[in-house]
Every structure is written in C-alpha cells, then in structure tokens.
N, C-alpha and C positions, 0 to 999 in steps of 0.2 A: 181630762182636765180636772184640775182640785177644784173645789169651790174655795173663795177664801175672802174674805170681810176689812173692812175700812171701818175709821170714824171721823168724824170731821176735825176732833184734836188731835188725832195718829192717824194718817194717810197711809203709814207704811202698810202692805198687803200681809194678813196674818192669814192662817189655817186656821181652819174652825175651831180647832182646841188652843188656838191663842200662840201658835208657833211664829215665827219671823220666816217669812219666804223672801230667798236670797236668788234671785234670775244670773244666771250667767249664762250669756249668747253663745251657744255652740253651734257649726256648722262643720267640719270636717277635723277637728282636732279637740283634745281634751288635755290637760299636764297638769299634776300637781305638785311640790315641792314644799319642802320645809327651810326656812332660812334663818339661823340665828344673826337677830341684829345687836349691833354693839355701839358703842360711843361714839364711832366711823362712821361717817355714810357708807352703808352699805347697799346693793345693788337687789332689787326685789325682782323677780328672781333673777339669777345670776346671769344666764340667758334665757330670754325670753322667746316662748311658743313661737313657732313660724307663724306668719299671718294671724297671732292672735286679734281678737274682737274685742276682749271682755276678762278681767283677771278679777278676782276676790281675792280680802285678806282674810284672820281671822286672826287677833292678838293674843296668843295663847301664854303669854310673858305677865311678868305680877308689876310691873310700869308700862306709862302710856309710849307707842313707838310713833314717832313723828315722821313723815312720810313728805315725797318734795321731790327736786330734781338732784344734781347730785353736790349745789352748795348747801343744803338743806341742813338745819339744827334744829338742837330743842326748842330754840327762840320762835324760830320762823315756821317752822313745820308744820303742819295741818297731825291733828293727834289723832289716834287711833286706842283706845284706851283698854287695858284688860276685857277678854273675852268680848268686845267688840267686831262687826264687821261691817267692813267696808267693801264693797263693789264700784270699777268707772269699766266704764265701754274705754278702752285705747287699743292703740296699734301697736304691734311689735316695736315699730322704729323709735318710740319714747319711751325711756329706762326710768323705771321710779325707782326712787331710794330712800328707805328709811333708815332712824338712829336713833337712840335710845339718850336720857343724859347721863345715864350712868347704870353699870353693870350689865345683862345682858335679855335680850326677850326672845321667846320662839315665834317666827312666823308662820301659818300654813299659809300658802296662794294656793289658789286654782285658776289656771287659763285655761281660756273657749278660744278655737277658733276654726 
C-alpha cells in the first residue's frame, strides 16, 4: 500500500510527490475505451463492462464535456473540463452520456468490475 497525504483545504488523496490518486473498484473485470464525444449525446462507453462497479473519465479534449443521462446538454450537464477526472461507483444497467457544445473531445473511461 502507498502512503499518501490530505490537507484540510484538499481532502482529495495525493502521493507523496503531490500526484492525484484516482481509486477504481475492481473485483473480476477491468475495460478501457476511448470515445469521441460530439454535439450528440453520446453514450460513455458505448457498452458498458458486465457487472461493472466503478468507470473513470479522463477529458482528454481542448472543451469541457458535459456528462448526464441521455437528455443531457451543455446547459444541464455536470462538466468535466480539459484533462480533468472524474470517477462514480455505478452499475452497468445506468448508461452515461456525455456531449460537447460544439466540435469534438477525446474521452478515456476505464471500468472495474
């Protein structure tokens, strides 16, 4: 196990040399994928790990990509902003989907499950 440090204005879990540690829940599966998202709600990832736990994003696109169910937009969406990441614990059976307001971003995911 790592050692790794908190502060009380950033709770988030760093490594000793100041890195961001990102947890994704694996128990019998691992899948990674890249998804260009566009103007469309598009589907993250397109199908999702069996019995996934746990998926990461990581916004590898030069706009923020807005993330939601599948009537999701730029307006309403929970944003994900360049070179950003994001992790949620879900289940296979709920589909996220992000969209861009215009032109197009790279997504990685990684699902645990």
């Amino acid at each position: 196990m790592r050692a790794y440090t908190t502060s009380g204005n950033d709770p988030t879990p760093r490594d000793t040399d100041g890195a961001l540690i990102i947890g994704l829940m694996v128990r019998r599966a691992i899948r990674q994928s890249v998804v260009t998202v566009e103007a469309t709600a598009t589907k993250l990832p397109a199908t999702p790990l069996a019995r996934r736990l746990s998926i990461v994003f990581i916004n590898l696109g030069t706009t923020p990509v807005y993330i939601g169910d599948s009537s999701v937009t730029a307006v309403n969406g929970f944003p994900i902003y360049p070179r950003a990441v994001m992790r949620i614990e879900i289940e296979d059976s709920i589909d996220i989907y992000g969209i861009v307001s215009s032109g197009t971003a790279e997504v990685r995911v990684l699902e645990g499950g």
